[in-house]
C-alpha positions in Angstrom: 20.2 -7.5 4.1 17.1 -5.0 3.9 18.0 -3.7 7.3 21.5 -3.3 6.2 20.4 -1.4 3.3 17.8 0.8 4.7 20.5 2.0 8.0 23.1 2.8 5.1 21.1 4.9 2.9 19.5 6.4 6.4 23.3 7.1 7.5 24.5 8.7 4.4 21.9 11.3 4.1 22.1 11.9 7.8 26.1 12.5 7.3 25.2 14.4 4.2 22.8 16.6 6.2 24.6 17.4 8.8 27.3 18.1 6.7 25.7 21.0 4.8 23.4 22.3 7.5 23.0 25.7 8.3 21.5 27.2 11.5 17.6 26.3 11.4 18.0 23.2 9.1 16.4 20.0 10.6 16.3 16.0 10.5 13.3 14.1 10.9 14.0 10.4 11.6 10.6 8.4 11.7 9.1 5.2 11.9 5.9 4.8 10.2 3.3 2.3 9.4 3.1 1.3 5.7 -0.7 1.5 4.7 -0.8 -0.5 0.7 -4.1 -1.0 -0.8 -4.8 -4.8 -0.7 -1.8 -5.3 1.8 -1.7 -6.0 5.4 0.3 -3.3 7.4 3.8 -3.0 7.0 6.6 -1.0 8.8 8.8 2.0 7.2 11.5 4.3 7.6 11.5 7.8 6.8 14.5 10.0 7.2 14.1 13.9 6.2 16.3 16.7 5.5 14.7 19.9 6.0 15.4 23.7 5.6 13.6 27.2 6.6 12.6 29.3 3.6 11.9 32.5 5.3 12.3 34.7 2.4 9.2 32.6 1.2 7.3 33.0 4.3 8.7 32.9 8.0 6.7 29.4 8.3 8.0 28.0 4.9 10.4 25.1 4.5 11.5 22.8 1.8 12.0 19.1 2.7 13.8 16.1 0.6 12.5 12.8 2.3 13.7 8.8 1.9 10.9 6.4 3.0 11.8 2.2 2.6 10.0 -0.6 3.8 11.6 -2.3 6.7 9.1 -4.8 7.0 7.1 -5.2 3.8 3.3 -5.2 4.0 2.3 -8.6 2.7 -0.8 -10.7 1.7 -1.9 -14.4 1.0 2.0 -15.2 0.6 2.5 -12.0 -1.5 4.8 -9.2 -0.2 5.7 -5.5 -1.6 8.1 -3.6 -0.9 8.9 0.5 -1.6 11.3 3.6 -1.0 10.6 6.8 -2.3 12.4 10.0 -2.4 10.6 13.0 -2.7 10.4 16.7 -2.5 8.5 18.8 0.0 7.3 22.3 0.4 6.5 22.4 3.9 4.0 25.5 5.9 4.6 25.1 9.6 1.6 27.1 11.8 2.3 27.4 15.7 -0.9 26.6 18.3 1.1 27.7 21.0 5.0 27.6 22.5 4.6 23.9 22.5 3.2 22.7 19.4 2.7 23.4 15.9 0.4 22.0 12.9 2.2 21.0 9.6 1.1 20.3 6.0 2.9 19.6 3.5 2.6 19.2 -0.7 5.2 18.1 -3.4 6.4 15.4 -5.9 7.6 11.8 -4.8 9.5 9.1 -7.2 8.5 5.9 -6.0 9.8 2.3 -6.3 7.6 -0.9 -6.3 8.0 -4.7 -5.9 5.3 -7.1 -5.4 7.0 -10.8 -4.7 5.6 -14.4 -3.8 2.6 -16.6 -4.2 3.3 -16.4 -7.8 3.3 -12.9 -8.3 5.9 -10.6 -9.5 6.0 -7.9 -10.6 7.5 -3.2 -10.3 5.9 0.0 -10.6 7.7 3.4 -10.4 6.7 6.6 -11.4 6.2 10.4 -10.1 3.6 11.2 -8.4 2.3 14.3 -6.3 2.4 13.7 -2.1 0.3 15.5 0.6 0.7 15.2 3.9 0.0 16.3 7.5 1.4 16.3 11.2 1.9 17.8 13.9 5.0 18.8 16.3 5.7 19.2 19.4 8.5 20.8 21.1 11.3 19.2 23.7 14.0 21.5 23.8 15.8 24.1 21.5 17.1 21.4 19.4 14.3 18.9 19.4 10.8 18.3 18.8 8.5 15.0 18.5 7.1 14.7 15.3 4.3 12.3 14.1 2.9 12.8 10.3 0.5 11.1 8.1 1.9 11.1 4.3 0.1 10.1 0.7 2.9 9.0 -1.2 0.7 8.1 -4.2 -2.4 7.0 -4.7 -2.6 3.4 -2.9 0.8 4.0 -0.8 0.4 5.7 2.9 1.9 6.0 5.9 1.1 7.1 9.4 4.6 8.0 10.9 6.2 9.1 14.2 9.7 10.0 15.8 12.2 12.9 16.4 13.0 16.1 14.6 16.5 17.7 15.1 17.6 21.2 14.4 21.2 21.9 13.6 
């Protein structure tokens, strides 16, 4: 049912992107390994809309991401599961015709459950994100993309997949 869930929501804002893109715009689709303080490794998925600020700067671009736990990082019986949607500003700096270095800084709303071996219990809140990457170019429409994000404070993830431009 999680599965079903977590394609859904990743359809819609696909559909939703590509609806209102723009020359330039861009969608990351990513797989990423869920990092939680006092949790084994889980898995995620991260879909991202993106778009080029260049009145900002030629390398600026504002992301709004999704992230859900597909396979919940767990512990002693106990699992927890996320999302998070958050908000990106995004600085892009090219090494070469090939690749370019990423960071990235804005707010995240995040989602908690922690279920099983007697524990329950939630957490949400807003947070501020960081993250880092790098990208690497296929074609005019597509690059590689693999990231490392800090959704808050005990919540990471170490990510890699495709980026599409429109």
């Amino acid at each position: 049912m999680k599965t079903l869930k977590t394609l859904t929501a990743v359809s819609l804002l696909a559909i939703t992107g590509a609806s209102y893109a723009e020359s330039g715009d861009y969608m990351n689709l990513q797989l990423g390994i869920s990092d939680v303080d006092g949790f084994d490794e889980g898995l995620a998925a991260i879909a991202t809309f993106g778009r080029p600020v260049p009145n900002v700067h030629e390398n600026f671009s504002v992301e709004g991401e999704f992230t859900t736990t597909i396979a919940d990082p767990d512990t002693n019986g106990a699992e927890i599961s996320y999302f998070s949607l958050g908000a990106y500003g995004v600085y892009t700096h090219p090494l070469n015709q090939y690749a370019s270095l990423r960071g990235r800084a804005g707010l995240v709303y995040y989602d908690t459950d922690v279920s099983g071996d007697g524990r329950r219990g939630s957490d949400d809140g807003l947070d501020l994100s960081v993250g880092f990457g790098v990208t690497y170019n296929l074609n005019q429409q597509m690059d590689l993309i693999a990231e490392y994000t800090l959704i808050e404070s005990d919540i990471s993830h170490l990510s890699a997949g495709i980026q599409y431009r429109f």
